[in-house]
N, C-alpha and C positions, 0 to 999 in steps of 0.2 A: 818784680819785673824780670828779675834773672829766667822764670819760668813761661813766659810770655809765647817768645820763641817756639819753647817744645807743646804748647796750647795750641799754635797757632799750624804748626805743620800737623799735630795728631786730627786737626778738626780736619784738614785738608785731605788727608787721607782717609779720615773715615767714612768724608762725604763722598769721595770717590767710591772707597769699597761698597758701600753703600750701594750706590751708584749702578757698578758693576752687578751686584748681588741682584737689586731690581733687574734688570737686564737677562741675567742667568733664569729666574722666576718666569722672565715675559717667554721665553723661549724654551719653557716646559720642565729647566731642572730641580728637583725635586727642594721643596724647602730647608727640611732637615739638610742637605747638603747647603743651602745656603747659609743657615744659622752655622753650620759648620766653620765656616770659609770666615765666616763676621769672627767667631769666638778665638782661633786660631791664629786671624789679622790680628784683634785685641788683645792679645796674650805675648805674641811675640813684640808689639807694638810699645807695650804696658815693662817688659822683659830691657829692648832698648831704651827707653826713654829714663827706667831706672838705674841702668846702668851708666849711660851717660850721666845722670846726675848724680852718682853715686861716685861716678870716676872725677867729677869734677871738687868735689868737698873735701874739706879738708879731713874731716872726723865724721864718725855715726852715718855709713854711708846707707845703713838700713833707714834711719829717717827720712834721710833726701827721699829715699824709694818709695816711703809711704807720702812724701807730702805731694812729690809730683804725679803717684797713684791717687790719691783725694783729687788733686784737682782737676785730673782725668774723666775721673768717675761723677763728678762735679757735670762734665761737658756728658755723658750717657744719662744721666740721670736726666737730664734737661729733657735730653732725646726721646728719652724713655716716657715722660711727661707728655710729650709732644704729640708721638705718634703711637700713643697706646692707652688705653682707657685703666688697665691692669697696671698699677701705679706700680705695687707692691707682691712679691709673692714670694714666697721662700727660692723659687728655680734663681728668681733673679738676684735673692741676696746671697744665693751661693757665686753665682757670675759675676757680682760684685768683689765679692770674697775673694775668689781664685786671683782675680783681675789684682786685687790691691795685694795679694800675697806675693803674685810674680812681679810685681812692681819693687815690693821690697828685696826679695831676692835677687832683682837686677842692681838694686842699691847697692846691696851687698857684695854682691859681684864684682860691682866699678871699685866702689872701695879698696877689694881687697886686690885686682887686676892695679891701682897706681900703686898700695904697697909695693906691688914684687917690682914694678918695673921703676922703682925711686933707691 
């Protein structure tokens, strides 16, 4: 339940981004810049959300980072089911990858950001 929360604001923003991206496509700008702007929102997104949970733990703030990365990637993976026929392919399990790497590295981060400031 503790992770509810940051589920509930990541999905709201990515339906936005989303959102916006569609918008950017209707008005001619080029894809590749929009898959851009998506991977960059999710990176920095995936970056805070582990940090925050990472700053909140008491210990193993690299865990926190992978579990609220899983269940991130839990909500794209959906998405990805949804609106694409290409379930599976290597590009995507690297962007999966990247995604849960900087998730943990924001664990990381929080972690080690309440050491200094304790």
């Amino acid at each position: 339940m503790k992770y509810l929360k940051s589920i509930g604001f990541y999905t709201l923003f990515l339906i936005l981004i989303i959102f916006i991206c569609s918008l950017l496509n209707l008005i001619g700008v080029n894809s590749t810049i929009t898959n851009l702007i998506l991977f960059i929102f999710n990176v920095v997104l995936f970056l805070i959300y582990g940090f925050k949970t990472g700053n909140k733990s008491k210990e193993k703030g690299y865990l926190e980072g992978i579990k609220i990365s899983l269940l991130l990637l839990i909500i794209l993976f959906i998405i990805n089911i949804i609106t694409t026929r290409n379930i599976f392919s290597i590009s995507t399990f690297i962007y999966y990858l990247i995604l849960l790497l900087t998730g943990t590295f924001g664990g990381m981060l929080g972690i080690s950001k309440k050491k200094d400031g304790n």
